[in-house]
C-alpha positions, 0 to 999 in steps of 0.5 A: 264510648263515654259521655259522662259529666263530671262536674267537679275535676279540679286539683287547685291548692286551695280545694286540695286544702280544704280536702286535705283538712276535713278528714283529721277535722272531722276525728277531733269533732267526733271524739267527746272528752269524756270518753276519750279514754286510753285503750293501749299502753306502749312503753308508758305511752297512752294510746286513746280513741282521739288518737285512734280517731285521727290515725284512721283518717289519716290512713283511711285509703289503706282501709276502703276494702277492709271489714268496719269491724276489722278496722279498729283493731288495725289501726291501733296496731298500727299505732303500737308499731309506730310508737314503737318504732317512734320510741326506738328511733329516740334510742339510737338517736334519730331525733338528732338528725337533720332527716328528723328535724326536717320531716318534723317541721313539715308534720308541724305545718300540717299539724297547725294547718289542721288545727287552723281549720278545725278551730278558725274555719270548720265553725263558719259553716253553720247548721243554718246555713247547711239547711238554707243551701238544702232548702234552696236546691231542694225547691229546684229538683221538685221542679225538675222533670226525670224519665226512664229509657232505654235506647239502642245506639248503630252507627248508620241510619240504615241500621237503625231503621233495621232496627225500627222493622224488627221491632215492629216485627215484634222482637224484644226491645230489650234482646235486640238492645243487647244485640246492636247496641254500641252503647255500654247499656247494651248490657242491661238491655238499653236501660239508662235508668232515670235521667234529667233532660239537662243530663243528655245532649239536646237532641236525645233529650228532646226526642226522649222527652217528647214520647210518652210512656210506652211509645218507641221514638223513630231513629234520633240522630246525635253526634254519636250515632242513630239512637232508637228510644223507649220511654220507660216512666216519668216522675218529677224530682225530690231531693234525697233526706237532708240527713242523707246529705247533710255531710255532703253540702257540710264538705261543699259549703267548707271548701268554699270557705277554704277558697275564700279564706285561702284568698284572703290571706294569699293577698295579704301574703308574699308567695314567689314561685321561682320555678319556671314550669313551676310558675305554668302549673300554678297557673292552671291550679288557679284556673281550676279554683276559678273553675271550681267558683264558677261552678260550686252552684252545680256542686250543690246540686250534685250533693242535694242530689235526687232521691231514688224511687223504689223502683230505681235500684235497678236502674239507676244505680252505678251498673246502668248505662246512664252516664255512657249519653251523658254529656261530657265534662266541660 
């Protein structure tokens, strides 16, 4: 069973824009002339760090399981068999047919969207304006409240209060958590690591909040079943280091000018969908974009984020049953 809110889910062509553009933006940013030196020669083609740089974006999904340190050299290998490849083609022909040509004009329109972005939109999104949107979401989780539980989640009351007389009989918390509970952080003892009050459905939220550390809560009834509760710790939020998510806030503040400036020039332009079903998808793409506008807020706050404790690894980390009573996406 799953409660966890995903708060951006949107495949709108304009976000697909921005996403699509960063990567190769961000390998041109990173390469500074100067040491933009050659590092492989094929056929009389020079392979530099640019290129290197660019085609490991590019193919960046190939690579998450891959060592860093192994990635360098697979790249350029890869980059001396396209060339190859690429320089035989030339040999027997293949830049004179219409498969070529078509696969050329459609590497051309990404290319000159890339280049778009990196030289038209990256440098709206200033380090001031990075700074500003930290600042003001970090001023907003100093405010905000976090605890730590643990809970046990049965189906029916009476099981529940089962659960409260073994409890009360001195049974570990933790073991009959293991035992019982319908909840995937049976696991880790009913741990659900640190949330906010606003994370949770209401009534858990409420009963949670109103313990005190240490203090077990009577049977709390929700739409998913009897809960029983145990207040770990409190603390009040902090924001992560800016340099931890300056990146992060960098990709939200750019998707939101790709969306602004994908508007403005989707208004000044005649685009025709003469696809029916077509017509229905792009419908709900635009949705989406509406969706993603009216909660680009609580993106910033996701990508703000807040800042573990030293004690939070355990607990709070990917492998807690947290997100298993969060509420679901909206």
């Amino acid at each position: 069973m799953s409660f966890s809110r995903n708060i951006l889910s949107i495949c709108a062509a304009s976000i697909l824009f921005g996403l699509a553009l960063a990567a190769p933006a961000r390998a041109q940013e990173d390469v500074n002339p100067k040491d933009d030196k050659v590092i492989a020669i094929v056929n009389g083609h020079e392979i530099r760090v640019s290129e290197v740089s660019m085609a490991t974006e590019d193919i960046l999904g190939q690579l998450p399981d891959m060592p860093p340190k192994l990635r360098y050299p697979f790249v350029v290998e890869y980059l001396i068999e396209r060339h190859l490849l690429a320089q035989y083609a030339v040999k027997e022909g293949i830049a004179d047919t219409e498969e070529y040509k078509r696969r050329l004009a459609l590497y051309q329109a990404k290319a000159l969207r890339d280049a778009y972005f990196y030289q038209k939109i990256r440098p709206m999104v200033t380090e001031e304006m990075i700074r500003q949107a930290y600042d003001e979401e970090a001023a907003k989780l100093q405010q905000t409240e976090r605890v730590r539980a643990r809970m046990i989640l049965v189906a029916t009351e009476k099981e529940a209060q089962d659960i409260e007389k073994m409890l009360a009989a001195g049974q570990k918390f933790e073991d009959l958590a293991k035992k019982y509970s319908l909840d995937g952080s049976k696991d880790y003892g009913g741990d659900l690591g640190y949330f906010t009050a606003a994370e949770m459905v209401p009534e858990f939220s409420k009963a949670a909040f109103a313990l005190k550390v240490g203090e077990t809560s009577q049977p709390v009834k929700t739409d998913f079943g009897w809960h029983i509760i145990r207040l770990e710790d409190r603390k009040q939020g902090a924001a992560q280091p800016y340099d931890q998510v300056k990146q992060a806030i960098r990709n939200v503040l750019l998707r939101q000018k790709v969306g602004e400036v994908m508007a403005k020039i989707r208004e000044a332009s005649k685009v025709e969908i003469l696809d029916e079903d077509l017509k229905k998808y792009a419908e709900e793409a635009a949705k989406a974009a509406k969706n993603f506008q009216d909660n680009k807020q609580k993106v910033l706050d996701q990508a703000t984020g807040v800042a573990p404790a030293a004690d939070d690894n355990a607990a709070g980390d990917a492998t807690s049953g947290k997100g298993d009573l969060q509420l679901p996406a909206q």
